[in-house]
Backbone as a ProteinNet text record, in pm:
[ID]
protein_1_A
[PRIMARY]
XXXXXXXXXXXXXXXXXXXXXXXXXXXXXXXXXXXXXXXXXXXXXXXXXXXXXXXXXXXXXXXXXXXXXXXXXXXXXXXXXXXXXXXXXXXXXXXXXXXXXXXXXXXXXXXXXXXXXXXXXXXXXXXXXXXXXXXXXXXXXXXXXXXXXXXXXXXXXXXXX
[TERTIARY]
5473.7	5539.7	5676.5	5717.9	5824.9	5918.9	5905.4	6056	6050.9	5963.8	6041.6	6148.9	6099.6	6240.5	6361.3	6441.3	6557.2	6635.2	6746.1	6883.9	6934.2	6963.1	7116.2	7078.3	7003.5	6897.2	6882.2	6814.1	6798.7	6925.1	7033.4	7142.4	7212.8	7210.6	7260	7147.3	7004	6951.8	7026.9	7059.9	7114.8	7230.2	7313.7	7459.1	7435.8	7346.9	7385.8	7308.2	7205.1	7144.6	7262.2	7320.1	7402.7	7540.3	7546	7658.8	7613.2	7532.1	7458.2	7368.7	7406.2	7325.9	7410.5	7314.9	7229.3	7118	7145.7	7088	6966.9	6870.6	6762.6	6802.7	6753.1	6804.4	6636.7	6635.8	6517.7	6569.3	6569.2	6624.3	6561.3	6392.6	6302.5	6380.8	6477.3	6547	6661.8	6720.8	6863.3	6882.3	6737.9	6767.8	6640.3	6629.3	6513.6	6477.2	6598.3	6599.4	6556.7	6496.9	6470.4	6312.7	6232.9	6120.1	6054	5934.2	5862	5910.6	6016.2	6110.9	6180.7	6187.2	6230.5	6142.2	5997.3	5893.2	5861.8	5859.1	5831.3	5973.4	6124.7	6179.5	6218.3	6208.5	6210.8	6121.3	6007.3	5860.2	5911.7	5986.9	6005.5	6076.5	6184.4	6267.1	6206	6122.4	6067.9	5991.5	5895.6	5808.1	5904.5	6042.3	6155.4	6234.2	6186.9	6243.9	6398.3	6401.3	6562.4	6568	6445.7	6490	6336.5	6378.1	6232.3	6236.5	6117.3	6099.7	5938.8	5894.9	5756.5	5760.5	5555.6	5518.4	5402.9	5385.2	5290.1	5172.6	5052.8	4930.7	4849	4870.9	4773.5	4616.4	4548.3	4456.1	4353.9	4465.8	4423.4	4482.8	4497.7	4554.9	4671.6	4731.8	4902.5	4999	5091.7	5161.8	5302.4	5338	5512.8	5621.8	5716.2	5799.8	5859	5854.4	5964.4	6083.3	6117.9	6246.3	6312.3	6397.9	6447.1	6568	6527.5	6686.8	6697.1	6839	6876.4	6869	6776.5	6784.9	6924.7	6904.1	7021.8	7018.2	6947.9	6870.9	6906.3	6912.4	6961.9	7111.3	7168.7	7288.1	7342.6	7316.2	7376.9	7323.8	7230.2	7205.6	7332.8	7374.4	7502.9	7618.6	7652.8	7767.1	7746.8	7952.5	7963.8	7907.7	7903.8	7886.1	7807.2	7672.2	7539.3	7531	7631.2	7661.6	7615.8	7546	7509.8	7388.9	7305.9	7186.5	7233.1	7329.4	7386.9	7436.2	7453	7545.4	7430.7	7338.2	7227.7	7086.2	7076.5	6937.7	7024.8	7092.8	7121.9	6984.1	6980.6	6847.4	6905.7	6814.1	6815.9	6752	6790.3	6640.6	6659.2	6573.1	6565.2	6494.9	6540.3	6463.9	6476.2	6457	6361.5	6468.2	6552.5	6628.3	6547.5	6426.6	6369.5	6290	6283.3	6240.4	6382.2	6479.6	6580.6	6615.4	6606.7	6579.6	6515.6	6359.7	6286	6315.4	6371.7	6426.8	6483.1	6586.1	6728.1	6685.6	6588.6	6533.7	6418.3	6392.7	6353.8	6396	6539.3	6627.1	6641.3	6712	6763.8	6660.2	6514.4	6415	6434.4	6430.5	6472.5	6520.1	6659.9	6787.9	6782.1	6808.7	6854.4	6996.9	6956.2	7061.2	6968.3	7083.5	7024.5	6923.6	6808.2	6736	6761.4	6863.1	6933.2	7028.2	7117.4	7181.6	7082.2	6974.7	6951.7	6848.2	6846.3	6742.2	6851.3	6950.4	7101.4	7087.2	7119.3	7123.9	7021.9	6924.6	6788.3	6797.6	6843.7	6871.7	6948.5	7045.4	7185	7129.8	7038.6	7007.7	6941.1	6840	6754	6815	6957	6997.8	7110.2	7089.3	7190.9	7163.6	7287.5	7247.3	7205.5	7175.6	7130.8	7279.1	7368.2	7501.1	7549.2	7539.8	7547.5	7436	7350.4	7253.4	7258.2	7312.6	7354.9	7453.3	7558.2	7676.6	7669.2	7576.3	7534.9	7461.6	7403.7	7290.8	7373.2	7477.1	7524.7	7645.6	7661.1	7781.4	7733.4	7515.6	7455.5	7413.9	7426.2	7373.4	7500.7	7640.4	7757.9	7751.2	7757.4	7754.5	7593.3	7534.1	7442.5	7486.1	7504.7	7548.8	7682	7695.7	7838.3	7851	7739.8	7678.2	7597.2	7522.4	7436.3	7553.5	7515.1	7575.7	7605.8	7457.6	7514.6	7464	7515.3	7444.8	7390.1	7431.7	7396.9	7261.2	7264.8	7144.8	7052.5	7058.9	6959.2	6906.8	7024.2	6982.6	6904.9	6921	6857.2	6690.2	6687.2	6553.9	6472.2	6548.4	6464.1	6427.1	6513.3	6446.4	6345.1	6327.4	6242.2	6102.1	6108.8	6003.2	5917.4
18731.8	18696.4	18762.1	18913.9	18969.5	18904.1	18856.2	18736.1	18655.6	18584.7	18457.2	18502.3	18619.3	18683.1	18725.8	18639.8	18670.7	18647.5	18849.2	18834.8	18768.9	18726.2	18622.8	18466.5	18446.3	18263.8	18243.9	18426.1	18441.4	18422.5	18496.1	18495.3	18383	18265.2	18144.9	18087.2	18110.1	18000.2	18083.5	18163.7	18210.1	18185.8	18176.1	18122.4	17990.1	17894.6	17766.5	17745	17775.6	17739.9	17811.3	17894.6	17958.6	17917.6	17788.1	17694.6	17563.3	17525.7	17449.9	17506.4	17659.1	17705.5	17609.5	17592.5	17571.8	17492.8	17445.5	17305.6	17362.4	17328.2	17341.1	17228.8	17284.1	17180.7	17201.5	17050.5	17063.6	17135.3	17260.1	17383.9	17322.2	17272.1	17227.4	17100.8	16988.6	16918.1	16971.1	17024.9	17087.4	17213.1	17249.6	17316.7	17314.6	17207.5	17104.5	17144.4	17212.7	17189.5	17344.2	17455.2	17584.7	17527.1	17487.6	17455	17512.2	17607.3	17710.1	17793.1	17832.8	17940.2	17911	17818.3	17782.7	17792.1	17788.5	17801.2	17918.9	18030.9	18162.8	18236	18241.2	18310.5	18287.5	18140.9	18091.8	18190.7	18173.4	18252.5	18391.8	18444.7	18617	18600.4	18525.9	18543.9	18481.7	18438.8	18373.7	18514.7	18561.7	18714.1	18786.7	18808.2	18898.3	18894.6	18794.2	18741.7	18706.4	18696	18616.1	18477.3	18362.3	18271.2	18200.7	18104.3	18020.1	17910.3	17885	17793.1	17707.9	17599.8	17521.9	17480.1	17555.9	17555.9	17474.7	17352.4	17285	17268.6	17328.4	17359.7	17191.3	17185.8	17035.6	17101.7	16999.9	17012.4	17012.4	17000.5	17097	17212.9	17265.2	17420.9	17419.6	17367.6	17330.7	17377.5	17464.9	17488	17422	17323.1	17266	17314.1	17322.5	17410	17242.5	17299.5	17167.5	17259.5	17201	17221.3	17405.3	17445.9	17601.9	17640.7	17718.3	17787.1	17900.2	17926.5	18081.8	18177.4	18271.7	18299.5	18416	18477.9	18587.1	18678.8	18748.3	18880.5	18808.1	18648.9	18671.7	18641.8	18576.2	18577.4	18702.2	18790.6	18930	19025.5	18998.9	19022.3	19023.2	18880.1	18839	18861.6	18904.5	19015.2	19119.4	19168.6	19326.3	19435.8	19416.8	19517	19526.8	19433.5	19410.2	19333.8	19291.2	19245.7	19277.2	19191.5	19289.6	19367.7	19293.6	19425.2	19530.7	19543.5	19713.3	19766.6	19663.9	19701.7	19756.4	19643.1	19623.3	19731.4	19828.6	19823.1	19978.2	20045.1	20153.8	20279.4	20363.5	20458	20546.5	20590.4	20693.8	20782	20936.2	21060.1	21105.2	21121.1	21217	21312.7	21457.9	21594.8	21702.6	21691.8	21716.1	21876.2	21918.7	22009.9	22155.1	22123.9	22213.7	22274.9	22174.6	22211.1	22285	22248.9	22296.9	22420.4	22446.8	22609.3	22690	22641.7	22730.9	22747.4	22644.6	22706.1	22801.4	22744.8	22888.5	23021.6	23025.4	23153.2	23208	23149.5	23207.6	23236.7	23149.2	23240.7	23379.6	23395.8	23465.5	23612.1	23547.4	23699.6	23757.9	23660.7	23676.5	23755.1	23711.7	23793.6	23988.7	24007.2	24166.3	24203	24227.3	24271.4	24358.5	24409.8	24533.4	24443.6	24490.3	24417.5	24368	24483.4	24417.2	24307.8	24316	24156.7	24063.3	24099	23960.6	23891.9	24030.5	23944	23889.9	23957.8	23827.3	23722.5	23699.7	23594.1	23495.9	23541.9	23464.8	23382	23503.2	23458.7	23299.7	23362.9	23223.3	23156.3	23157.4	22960.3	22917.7	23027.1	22962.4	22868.7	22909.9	22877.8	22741.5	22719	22652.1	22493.7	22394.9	22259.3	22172.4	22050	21949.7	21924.8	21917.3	21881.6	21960.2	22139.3	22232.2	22238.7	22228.6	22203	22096.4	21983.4	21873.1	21898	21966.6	22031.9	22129	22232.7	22318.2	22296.7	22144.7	22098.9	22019.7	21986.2	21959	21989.1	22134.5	22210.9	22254.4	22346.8	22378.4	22314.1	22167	22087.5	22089.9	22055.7	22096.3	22181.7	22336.9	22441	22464.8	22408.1	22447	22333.5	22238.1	22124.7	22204.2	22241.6	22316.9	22408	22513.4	22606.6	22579.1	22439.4	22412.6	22407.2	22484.1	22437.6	22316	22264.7	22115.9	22010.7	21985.7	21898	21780.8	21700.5	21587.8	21623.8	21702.7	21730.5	21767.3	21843.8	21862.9	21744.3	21689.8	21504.3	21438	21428	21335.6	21430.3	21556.4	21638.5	21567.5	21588.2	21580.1	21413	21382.5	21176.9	21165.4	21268	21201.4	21279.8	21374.8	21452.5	21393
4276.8	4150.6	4141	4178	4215.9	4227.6	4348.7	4379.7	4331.1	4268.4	4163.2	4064.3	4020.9	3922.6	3961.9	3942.7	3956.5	3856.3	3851.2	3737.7	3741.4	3862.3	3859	3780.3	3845.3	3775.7	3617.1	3592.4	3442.1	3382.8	3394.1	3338.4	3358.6	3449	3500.7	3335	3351	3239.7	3124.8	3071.2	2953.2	2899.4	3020.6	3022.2	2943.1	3060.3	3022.9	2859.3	2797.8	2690.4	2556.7	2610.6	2511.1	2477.1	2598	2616.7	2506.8	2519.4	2404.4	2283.1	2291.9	2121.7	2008.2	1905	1865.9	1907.5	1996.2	2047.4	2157.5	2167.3	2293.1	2387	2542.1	2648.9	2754.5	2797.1	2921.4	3049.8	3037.3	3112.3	3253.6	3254	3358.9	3434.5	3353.7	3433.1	3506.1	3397.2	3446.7	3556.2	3588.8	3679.1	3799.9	3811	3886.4	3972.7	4068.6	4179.2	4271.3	4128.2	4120.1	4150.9	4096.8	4105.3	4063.3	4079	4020.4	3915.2	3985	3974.8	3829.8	3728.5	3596.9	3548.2	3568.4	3456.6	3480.1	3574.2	3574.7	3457.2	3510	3488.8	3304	3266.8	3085.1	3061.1	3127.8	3068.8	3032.7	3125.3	3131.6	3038.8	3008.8	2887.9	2751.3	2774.4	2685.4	2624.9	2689.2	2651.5	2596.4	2662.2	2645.5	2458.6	2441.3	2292.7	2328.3	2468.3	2509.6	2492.7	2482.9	2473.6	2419.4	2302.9	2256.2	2354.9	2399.7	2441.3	2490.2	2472.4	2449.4	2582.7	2608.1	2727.8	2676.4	2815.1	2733.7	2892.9	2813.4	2949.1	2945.3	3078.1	3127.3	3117.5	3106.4	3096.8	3236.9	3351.5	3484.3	3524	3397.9	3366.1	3431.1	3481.1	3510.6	3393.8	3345.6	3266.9	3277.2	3227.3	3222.7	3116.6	3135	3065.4	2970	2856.6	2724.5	2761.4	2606.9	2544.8	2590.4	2618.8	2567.6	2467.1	2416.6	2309.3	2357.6	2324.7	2358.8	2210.8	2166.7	2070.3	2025.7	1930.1	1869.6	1986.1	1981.2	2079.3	2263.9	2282.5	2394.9	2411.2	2278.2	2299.5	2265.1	2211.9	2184.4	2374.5	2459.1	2567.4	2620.7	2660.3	2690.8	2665.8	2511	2508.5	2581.8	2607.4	2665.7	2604.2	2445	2378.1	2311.2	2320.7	2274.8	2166	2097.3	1980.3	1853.8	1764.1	1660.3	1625.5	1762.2	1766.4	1827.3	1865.3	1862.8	1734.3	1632.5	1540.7	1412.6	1425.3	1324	1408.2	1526.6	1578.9	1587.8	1492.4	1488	1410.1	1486.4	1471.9	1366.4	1269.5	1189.4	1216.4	1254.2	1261.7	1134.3	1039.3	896.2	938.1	910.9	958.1	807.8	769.8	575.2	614.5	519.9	511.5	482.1	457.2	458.2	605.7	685.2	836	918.8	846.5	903.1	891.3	731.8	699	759.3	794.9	869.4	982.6	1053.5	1215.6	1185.4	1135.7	1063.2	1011.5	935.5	920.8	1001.2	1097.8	1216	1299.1	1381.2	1422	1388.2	1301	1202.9	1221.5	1205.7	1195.1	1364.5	1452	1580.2	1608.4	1554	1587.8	1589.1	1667.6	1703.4	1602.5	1464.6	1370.1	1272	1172	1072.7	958.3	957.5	834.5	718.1	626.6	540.5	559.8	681.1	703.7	709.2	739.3	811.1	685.3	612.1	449.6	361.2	346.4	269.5	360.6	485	571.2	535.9	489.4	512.4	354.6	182.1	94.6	97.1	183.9	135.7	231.9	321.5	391.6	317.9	225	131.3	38.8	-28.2	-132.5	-94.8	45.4	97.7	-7.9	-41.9	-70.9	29	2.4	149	223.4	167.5	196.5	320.6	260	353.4	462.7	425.5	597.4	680.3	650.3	706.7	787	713.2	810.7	867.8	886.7	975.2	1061.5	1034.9	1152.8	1263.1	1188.5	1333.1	1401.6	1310.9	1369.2	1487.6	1470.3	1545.8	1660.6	1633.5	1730.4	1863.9	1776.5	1887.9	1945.7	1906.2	1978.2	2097	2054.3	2118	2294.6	2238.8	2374.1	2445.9	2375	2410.8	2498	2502.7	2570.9	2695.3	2689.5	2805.8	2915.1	2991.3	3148.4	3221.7	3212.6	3238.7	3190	3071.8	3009.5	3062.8	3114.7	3196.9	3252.2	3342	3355	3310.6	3164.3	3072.6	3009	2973.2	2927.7	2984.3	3139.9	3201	3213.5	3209.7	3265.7	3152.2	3005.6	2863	2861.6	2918.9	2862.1	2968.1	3096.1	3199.4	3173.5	3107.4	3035.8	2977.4
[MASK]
+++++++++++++++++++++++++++++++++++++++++++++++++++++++++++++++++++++++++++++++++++++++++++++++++++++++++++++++++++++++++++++++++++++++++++++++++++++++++++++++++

């Protein structure tokens, strides 16, 4: 099944259906001469949410490929710059300003300093607004990237983790 998939074919069927979006095309005529190889690779894009398209099973379990469209998600594929599911599939992390405090004042107990600094220290993160921990969270977050040696490689260690 491996080699029936091919990028280049996929992106050849994406091209052309996205040349006629709105419109669905018999992808199975127009590219005839692929054979197998158009009802496997629609399929992958089809699973992929790259392209709708009606598969219709014989009743000697034979599967034939209908109509195909290129949907949003595969014409935004096809942009350089992902289009607007890059624009619209933007991630939010929310981390409750109060989890943030407690790192901070655990540092803080950590830290190798005089007790009385470090119980004012501990006062004013308490008293900090959300505004101010927002901006310390990612003053901290800079400096800390800032410091790794090599980041790249910490990046790549942590996503393969």
């Amino acid at each position: 099944m491996g080699e029936l998939l091919d990028r280049q074919f996929q992106r050849e069927i994406l091209k052309t259906l996205a040349d006629a979006y709105p419109s669905s095309l018999a992808v199975g005529n127009i590219f005839a001469g692929h054979g197998n190889n158009v009802l496997v690779n629609v399929c992958y894009l089809h699973e992929h949410d790259l392209v709708e398209a009606r598969f219709i099973e014989a009743l000697d379990g034979n599967v034939h490929l209908g109509n195909a469209k290129i949907t949003a998600r595969g014409l935004d594929f096809l942009q350089d710059d992902g289009g607007l599911s890059a624009v619209l599939g933007v991630v939010t992390i929310k981390i409750h300003e109060d989890t943030i405090k407690a790192i901070l004042i655990k540092e803080v107990e950590k830290a190798k300093a005089d007790p009385s600094v470090k119980a004012k220290l501990i006062d004013q993160i308490k008293a900090l607004p959300g505004e101010a921990v927002k901006v310390l969270t990612v003053e901290a977050v800079k400096s800390a990237l800032a410091k790794t040696p090599n980041v790249i490689a910490w990046i790549t260690k942590a996503l393969i983790s």
